[in-house]
Biopython code that builds the backbone (N, CA, C, O; Angstrom):
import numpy as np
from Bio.PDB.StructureBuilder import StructureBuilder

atoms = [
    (1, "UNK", "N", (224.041, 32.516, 54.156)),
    (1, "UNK", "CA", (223.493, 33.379, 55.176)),
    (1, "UNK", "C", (224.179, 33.093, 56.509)),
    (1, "UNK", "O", (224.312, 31.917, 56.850)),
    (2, "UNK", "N", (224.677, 34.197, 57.382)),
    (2, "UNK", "CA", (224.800, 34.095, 58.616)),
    (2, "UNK", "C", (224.271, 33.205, 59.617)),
    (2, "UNK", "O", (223.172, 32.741, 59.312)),
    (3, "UNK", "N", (224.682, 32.880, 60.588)),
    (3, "UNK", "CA", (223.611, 32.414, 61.713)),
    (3, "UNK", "C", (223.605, 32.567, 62.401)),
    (3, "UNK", "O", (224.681, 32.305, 62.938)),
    (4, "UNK", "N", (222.281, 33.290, 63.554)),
    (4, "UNK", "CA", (222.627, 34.141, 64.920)),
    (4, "UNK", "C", (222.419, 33.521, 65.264)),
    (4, "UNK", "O", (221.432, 32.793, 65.165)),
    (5, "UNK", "N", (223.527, 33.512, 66.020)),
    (5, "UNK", "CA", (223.993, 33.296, 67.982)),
    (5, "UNK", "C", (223.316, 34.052, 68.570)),
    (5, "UNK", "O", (223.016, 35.208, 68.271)),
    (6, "UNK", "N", (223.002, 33.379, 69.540)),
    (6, "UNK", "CA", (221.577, 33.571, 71.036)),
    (6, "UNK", "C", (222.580, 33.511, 72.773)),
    (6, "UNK", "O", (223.361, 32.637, 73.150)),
    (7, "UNK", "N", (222.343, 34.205, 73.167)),
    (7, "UNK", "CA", (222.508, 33.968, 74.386)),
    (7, "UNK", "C", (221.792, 33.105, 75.148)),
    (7, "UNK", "O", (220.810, 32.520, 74.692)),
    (8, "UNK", "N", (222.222, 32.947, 76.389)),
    (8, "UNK", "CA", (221.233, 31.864, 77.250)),
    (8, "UNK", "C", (220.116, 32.419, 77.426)),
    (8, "UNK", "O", (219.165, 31.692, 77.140)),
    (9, "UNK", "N", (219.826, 33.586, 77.844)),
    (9, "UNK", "CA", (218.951, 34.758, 78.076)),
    (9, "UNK", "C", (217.713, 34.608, 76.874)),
    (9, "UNK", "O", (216.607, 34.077, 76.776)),
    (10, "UNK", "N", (218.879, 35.635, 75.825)),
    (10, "UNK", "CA", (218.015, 35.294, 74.797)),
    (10, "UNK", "C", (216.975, 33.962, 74.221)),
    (10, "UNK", "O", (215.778, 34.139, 73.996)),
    (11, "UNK", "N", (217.524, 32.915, 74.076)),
    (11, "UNK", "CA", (217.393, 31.568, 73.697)),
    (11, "UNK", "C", (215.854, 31.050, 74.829)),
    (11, "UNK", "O", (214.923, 30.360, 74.415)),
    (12, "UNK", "N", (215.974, 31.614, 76.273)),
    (12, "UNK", "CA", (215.164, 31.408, 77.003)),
    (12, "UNK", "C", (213.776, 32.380, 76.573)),
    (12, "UNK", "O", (212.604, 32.048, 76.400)),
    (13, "UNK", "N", (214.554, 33.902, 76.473)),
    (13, "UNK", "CA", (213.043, 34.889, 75.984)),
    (13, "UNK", "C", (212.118, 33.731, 74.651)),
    (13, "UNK", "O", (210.936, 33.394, 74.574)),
    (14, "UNK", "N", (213.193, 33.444, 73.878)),
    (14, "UNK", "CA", (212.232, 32.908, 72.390)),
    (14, "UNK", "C", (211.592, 31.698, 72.641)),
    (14, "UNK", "O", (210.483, 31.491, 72.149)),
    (15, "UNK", "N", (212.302, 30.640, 73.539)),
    (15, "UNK", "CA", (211.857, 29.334, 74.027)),
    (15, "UNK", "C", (210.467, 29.095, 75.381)),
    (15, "UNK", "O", (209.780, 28.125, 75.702)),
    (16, "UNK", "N", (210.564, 30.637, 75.909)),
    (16, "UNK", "CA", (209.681, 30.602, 77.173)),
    (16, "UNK", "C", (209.867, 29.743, 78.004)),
    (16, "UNK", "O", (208.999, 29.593, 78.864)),
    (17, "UNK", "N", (211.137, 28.844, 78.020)),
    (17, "UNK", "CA", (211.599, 28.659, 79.200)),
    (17, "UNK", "C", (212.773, 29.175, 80.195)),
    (17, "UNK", "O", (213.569, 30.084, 79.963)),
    (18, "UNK", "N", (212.698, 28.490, 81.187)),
    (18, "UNK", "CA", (213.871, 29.211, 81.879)),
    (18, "UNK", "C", (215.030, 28.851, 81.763)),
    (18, "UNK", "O", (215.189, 27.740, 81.257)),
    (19, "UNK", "N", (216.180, 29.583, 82.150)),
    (19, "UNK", "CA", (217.464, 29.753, 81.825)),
    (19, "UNK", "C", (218.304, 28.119, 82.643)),
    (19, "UNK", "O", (219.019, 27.395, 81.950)),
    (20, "UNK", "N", (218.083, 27.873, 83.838)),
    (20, "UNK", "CA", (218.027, 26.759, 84.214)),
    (20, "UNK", "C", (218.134, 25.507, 83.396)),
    (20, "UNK", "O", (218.971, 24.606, 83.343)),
    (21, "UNK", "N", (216.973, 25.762, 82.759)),
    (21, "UNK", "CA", (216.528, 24.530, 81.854)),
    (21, "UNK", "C", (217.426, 24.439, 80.650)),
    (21, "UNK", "O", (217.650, 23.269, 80.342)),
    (22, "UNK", "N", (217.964, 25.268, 79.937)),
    (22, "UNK", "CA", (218.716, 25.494, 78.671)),
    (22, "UNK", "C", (219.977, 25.110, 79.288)),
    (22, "UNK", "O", (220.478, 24.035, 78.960)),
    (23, "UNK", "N", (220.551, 25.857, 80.140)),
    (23, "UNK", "CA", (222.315, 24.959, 80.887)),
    (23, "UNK", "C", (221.777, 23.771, 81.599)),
    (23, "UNK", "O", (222.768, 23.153, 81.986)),
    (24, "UNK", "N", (220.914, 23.270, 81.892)),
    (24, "UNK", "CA", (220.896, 21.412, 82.171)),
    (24, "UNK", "C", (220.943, 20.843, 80.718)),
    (24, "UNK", "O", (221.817, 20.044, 80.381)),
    (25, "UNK", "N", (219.795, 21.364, 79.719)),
    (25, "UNK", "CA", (220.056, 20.693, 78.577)),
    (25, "UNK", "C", (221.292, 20.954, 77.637)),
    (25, "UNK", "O", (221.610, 20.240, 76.686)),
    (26, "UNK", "N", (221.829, 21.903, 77.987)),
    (26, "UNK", "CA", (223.589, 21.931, 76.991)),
    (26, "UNK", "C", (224.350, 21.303, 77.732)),
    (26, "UNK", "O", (225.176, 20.632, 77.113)),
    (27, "UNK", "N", (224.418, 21.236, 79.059)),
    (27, "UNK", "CA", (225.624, 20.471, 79.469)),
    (27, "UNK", "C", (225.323, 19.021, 79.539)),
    (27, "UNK", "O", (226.216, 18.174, 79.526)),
    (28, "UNK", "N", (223.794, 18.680, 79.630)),
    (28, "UNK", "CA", (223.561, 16.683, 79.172)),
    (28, "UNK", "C", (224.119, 17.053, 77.365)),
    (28, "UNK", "O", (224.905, 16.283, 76.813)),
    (29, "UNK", "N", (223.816, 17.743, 76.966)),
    (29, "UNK", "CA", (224.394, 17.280, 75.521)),
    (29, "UNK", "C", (223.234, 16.962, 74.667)),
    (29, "UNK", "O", (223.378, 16.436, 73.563)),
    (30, "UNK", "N", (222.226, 17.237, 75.105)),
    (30, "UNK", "CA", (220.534, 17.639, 74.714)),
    (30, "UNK", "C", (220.562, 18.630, 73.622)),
    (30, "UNK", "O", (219.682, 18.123, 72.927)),
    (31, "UNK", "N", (220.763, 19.194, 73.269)),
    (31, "UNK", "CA", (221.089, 21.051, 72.647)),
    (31, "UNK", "C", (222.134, 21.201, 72.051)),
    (31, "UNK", "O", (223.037, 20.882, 72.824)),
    (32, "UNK", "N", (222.579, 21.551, 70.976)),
    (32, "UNK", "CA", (224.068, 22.463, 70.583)),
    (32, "UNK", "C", (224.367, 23.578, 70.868)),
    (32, "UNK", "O", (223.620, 24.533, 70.656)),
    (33, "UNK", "N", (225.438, 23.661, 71.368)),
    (33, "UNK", "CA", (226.082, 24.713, 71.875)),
    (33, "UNK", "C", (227.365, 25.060, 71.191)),
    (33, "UNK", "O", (228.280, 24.241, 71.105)),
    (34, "UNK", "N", (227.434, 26.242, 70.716)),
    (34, "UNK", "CA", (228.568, 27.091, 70.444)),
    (34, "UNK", "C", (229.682, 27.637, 71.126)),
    (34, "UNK", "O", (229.723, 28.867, 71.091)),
    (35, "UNK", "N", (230.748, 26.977, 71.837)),
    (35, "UNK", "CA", (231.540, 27.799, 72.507)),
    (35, "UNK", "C", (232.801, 28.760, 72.173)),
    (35, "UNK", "O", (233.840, 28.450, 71.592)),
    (36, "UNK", "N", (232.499, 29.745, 72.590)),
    (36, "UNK", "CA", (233.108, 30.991, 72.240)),
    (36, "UNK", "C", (234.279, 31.427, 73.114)),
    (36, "UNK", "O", (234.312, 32.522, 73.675)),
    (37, "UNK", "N", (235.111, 30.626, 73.185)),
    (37, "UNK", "CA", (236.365, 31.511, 74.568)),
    (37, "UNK", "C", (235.196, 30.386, 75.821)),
    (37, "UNK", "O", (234.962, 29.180, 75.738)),
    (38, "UNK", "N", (234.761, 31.274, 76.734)),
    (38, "UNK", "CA", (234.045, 31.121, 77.772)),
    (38, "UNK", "C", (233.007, 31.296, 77.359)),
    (38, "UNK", "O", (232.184, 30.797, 78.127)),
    (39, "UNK", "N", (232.535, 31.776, 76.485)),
    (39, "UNK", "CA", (231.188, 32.085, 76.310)),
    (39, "UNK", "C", (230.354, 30.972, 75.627)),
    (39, "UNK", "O", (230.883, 30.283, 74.754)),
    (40, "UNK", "N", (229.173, 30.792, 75.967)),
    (40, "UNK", "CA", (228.434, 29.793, 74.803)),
    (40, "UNK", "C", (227.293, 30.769, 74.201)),
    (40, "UNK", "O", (227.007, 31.856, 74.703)),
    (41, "UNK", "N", (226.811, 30.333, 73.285)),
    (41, "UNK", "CA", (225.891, 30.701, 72.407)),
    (41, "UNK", "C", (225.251, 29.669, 71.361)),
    (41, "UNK", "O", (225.863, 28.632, 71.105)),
    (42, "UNK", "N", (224.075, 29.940, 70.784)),
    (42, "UNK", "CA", (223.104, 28.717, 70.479)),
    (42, "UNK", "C", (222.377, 29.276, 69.045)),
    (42, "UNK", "O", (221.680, 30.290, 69.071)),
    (43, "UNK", "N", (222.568, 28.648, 68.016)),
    (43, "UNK", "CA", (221.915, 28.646, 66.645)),
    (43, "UNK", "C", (220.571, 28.172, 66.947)),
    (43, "UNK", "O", (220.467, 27.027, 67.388)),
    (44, "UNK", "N", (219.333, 29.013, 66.744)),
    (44, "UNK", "CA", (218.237, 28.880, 67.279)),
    (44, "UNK", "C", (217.937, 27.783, 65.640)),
    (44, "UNK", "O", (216.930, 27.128, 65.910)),
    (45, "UNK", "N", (218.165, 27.599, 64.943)),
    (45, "UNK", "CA", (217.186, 26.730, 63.798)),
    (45, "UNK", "C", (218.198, 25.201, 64.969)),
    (45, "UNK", "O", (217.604, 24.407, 65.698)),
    (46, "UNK", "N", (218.991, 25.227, 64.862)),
    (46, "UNK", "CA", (219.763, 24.205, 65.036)),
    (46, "UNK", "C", (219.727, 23.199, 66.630)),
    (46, "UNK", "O", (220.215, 22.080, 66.789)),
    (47, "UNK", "N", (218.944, 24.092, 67.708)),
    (47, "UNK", "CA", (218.263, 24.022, 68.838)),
    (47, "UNK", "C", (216.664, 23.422, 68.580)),
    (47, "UNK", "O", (216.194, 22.493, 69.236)),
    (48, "UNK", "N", (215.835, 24.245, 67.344)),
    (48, "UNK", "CA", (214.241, 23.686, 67.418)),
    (48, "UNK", "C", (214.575, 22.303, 66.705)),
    (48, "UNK", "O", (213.704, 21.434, 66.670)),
    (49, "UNK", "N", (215.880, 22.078, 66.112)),
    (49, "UNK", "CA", (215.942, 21.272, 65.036)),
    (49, "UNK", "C", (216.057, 19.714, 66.008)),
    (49, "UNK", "O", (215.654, 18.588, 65.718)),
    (50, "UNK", "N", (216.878, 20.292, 67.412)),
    (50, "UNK", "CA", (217.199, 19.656, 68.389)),
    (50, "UNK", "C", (216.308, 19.013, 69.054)),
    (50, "UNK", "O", (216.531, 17.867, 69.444)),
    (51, "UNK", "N", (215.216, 19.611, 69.278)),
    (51, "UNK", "CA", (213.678, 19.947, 70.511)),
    (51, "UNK", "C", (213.076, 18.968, 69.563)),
    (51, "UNK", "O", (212.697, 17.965, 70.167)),
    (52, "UNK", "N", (212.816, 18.913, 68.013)),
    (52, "UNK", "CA", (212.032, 18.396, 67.335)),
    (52, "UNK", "C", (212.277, 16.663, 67.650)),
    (52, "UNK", "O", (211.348, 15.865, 67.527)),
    (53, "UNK", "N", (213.455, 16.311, 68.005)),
    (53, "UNK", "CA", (213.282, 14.854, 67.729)),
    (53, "UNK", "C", (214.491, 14.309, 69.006)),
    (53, "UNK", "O", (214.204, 13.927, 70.141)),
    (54, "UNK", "N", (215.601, 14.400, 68.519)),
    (54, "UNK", "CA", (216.720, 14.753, 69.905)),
    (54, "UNK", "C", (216.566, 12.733, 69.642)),
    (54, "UNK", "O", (216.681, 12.028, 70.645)),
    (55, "UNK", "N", (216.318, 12.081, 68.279)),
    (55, "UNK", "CA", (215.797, 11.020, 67.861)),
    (55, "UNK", "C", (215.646, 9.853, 68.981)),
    (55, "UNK", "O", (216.084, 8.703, 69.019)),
    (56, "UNK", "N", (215.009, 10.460, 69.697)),
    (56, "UNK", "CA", (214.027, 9.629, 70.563)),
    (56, "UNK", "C", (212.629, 10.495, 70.230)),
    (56, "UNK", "O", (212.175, 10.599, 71.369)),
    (57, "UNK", "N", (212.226, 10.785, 69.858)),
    (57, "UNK", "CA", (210.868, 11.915, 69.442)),
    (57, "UNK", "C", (210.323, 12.445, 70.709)),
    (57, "UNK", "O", (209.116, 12.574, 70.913)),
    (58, "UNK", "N", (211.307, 12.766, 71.602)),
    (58, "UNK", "CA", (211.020, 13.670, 73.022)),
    (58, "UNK", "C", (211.851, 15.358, 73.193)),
    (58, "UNK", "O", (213.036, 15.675, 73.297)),
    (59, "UNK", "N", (211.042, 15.864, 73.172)),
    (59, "UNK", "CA", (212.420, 17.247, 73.167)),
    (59, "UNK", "C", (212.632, 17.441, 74.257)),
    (59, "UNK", "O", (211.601, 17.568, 74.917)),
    (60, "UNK", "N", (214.009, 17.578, 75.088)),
    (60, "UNK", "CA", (214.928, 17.598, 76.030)),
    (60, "UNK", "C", (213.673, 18.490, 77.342)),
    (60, "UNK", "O", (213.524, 18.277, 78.545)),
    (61, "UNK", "N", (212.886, 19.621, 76.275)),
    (61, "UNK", "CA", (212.165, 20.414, 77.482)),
    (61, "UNK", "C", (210.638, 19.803, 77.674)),
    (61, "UNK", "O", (209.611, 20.451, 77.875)),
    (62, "UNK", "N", (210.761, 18.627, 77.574)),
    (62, "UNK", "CA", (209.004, 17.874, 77.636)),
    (62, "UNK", "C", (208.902, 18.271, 79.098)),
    (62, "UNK", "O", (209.795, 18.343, 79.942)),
    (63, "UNK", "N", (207.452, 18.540, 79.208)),
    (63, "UNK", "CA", (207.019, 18.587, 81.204)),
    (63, "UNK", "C", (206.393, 16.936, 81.609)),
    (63, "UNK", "O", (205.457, 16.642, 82.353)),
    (64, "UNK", "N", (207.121, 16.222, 80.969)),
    (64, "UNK", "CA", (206.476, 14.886, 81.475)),
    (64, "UNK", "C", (207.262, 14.623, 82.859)),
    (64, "UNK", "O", (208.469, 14.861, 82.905)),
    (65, "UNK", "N", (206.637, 14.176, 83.887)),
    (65, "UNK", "CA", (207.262, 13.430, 84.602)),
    (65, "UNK", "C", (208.390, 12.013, 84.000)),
    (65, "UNK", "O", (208.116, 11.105, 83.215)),
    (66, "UNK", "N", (209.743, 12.320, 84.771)),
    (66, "UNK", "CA", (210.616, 11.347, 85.034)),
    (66, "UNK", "C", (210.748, 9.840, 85.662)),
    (66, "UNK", "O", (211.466, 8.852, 85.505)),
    (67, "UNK", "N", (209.819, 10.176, 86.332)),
    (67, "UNK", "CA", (209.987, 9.201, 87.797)),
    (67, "UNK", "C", (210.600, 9.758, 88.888)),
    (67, "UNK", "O", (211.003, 10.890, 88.622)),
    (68, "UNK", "N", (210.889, 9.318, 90.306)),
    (68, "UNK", "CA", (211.325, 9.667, 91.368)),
    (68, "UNK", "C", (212.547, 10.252, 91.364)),
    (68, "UNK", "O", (213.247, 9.591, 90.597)),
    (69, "UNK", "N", (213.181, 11.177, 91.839)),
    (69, "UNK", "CA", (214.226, 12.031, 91.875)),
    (69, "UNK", "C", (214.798, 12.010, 93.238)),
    (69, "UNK", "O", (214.302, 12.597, 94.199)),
    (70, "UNK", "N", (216.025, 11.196, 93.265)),
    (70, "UNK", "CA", (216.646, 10.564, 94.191)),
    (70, "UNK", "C", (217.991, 10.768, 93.977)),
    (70, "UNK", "O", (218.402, 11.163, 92.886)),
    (71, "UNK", "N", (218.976, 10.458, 95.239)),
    (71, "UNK", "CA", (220.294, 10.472, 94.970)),
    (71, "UNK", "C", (220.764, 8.955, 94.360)),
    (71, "UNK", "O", (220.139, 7.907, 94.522)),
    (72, "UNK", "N", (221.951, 9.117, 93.665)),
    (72, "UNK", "CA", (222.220, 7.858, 92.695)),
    (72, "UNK", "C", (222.513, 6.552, 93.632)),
    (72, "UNK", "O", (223.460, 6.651, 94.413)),
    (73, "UNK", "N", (221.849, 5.469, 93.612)),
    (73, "UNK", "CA", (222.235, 4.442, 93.829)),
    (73, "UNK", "C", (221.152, 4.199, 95.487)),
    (73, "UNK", "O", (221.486, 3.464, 96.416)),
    (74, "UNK", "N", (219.950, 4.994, 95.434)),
    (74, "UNK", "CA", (219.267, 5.430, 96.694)),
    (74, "UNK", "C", (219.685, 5.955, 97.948)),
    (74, "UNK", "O", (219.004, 5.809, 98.963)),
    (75, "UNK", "N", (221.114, 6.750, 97.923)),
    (75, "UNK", "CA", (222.136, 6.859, 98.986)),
    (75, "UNK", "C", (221.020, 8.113, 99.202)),
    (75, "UNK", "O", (220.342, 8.731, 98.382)),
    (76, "UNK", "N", (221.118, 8.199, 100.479)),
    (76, "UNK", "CA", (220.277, 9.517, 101.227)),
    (76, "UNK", "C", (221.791, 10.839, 101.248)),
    (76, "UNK", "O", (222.931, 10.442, 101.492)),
    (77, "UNK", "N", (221.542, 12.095, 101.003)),
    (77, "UNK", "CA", (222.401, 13.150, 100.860)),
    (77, "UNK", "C", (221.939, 14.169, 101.853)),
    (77, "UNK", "O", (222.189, 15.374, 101.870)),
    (78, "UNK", "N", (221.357, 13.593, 102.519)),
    (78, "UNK", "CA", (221.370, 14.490, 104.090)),
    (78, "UNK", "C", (222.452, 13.762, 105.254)),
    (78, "UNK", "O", (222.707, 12.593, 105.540)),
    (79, "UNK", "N", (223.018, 15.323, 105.842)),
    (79, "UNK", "CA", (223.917, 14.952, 106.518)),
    (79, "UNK", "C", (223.476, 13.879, 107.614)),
    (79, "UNK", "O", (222.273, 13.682, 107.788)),
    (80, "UNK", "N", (224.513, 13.120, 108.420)),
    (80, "UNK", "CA", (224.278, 12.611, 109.341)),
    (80, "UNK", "C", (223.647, 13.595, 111.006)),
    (80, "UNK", "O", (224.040, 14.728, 111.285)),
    (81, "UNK", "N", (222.902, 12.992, 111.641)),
    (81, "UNK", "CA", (222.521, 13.608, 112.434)),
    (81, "UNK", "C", (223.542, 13.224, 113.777)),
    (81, "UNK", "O", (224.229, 12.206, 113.866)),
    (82, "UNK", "N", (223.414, 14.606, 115.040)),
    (82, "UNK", "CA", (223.749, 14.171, 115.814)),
    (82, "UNK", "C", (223.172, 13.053, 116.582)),
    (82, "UNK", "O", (222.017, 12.627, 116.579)),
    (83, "UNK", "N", (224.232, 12.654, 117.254)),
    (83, "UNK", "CA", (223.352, 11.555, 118.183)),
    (83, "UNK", "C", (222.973, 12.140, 120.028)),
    (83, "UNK", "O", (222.202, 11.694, 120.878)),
    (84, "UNK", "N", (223.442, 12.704, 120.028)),
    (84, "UNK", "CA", (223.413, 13.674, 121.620)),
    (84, "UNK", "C", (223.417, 14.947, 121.137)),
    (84, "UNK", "O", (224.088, 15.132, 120.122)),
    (85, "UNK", "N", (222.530, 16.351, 121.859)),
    (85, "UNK", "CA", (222.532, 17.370, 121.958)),
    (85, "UNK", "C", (224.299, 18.330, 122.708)),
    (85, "UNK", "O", (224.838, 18.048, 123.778)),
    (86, "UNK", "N", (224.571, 18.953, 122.126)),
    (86, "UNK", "CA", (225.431, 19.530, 123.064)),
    (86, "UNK", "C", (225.003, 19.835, 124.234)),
    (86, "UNK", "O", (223.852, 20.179, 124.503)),
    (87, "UNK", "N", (226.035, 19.707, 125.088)),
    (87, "UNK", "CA", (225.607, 20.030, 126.613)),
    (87, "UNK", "C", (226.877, 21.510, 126.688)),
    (87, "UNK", "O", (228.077, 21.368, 126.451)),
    (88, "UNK", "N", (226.421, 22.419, 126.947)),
    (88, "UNK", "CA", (227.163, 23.383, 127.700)),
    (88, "UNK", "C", (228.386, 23.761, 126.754)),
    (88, "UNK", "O", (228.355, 23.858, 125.527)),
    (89, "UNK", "N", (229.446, 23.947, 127.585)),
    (89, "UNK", "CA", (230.782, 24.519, 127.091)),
    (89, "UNK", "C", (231.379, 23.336, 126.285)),
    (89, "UNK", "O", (230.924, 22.253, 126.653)),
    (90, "UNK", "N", (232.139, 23.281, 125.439)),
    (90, "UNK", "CA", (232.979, 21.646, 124.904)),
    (90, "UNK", "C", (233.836, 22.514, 124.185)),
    (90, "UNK", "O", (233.712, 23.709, 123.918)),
    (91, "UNK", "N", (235.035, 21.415, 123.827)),
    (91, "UNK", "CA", (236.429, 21.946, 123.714)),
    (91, "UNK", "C", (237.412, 22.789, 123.866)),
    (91, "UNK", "O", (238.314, 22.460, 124.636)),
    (92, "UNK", "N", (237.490, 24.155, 123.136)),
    (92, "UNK", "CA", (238.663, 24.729, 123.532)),
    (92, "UNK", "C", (237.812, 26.067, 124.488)),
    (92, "UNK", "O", (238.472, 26.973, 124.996)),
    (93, "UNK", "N", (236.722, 26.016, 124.578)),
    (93, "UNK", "CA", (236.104, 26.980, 125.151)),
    (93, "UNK", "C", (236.025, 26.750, 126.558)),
    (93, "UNK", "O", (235.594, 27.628, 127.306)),
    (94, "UNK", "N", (236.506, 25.350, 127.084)),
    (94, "UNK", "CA", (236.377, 24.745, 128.319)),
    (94, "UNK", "C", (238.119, 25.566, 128.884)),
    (94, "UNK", "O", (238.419, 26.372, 129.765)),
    (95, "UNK", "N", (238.784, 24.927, 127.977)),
    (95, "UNK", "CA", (240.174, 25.454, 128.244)),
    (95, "UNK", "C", (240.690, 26.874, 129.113)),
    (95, "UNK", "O", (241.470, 26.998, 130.058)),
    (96, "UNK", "N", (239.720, 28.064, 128.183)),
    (96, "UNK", "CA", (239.559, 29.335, 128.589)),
    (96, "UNK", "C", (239.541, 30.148, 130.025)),
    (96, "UNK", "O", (240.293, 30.903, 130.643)),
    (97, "UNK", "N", (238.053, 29.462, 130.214)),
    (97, "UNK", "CA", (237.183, 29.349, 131.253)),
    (97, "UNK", "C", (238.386, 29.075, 132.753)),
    (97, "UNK", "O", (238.925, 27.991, 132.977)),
    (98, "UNK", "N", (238.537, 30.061, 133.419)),
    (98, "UNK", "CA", (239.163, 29.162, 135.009)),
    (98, "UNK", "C", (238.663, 28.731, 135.702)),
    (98, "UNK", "O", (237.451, 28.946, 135.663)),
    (99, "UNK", "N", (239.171, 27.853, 136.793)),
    (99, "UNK", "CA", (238.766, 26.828, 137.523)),
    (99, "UNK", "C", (238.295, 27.518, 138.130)),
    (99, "UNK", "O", (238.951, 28.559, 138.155)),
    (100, "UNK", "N", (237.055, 27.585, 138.967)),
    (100, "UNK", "CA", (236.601, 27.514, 140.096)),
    (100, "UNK", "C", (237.400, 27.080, 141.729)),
    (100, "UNK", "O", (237.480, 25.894, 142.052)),
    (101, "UNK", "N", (237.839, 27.981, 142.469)),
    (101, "UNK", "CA", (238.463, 27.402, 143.532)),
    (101, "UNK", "C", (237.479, 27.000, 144.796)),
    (101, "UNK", "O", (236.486, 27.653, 145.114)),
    (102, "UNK", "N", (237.692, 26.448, 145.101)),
    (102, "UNK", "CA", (236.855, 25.346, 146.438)),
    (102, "UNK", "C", (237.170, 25.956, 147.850)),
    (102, "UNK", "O", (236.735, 25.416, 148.867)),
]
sb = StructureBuilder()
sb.init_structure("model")
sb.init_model(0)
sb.init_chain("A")
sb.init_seg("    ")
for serial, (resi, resn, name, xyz) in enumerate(atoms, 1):
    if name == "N":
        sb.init_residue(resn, " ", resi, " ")
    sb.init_atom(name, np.array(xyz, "f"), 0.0, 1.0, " ", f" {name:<3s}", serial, name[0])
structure = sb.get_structure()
């Protein structure tokens, strides 16, 4: 027998989750994926077969909490802040501007 290939779309309508969730779990390597050229596609027996055990007996889409969700190594990923407000005109916009004569 054949075996249909699912789109991401699809795979999400039958799974009731979101599409999100299916490309985090194919690209950790959670899921099998079929790649086609560029395209992927997903053997739905071969996905629940996945969800069922993934042999840790957790399926990739559990809603359990993780723990804290942080950048790696506790590095903060917000930019640096300024340390002074701009004041007025600065750099080449000063240039422009003519002098004032006295």
């Amino acid at each position: 027998m054949k075996a249909l290939l699912l789109t991401i779309d699809q795979l999400a309508a039958i799974l009731q989750i979101s599409v999100k969730s299916i490309r985090r779990a194919y690209r950790k390597g959670e899921i099998p994926v079929e790649r086609i050229c560029r395209f992927v596609r997903f053997d739905l027996e071969r996905v629940k077969e996945a969800m069922q055990g993934n042999g840790h007996g957790q399926s990739p889409f559990s809603t359990q909490k993780q723990g804290p969700r942080s950048a790696t190594g506790g590095a903060s990923r917000r930019r640096a802040q300024r340390t002074r407000p701009r004041l007025g005109k600065t750099g080449a916009s000063i240039a422009r501007t003519p002098r004032r004569k006295k």
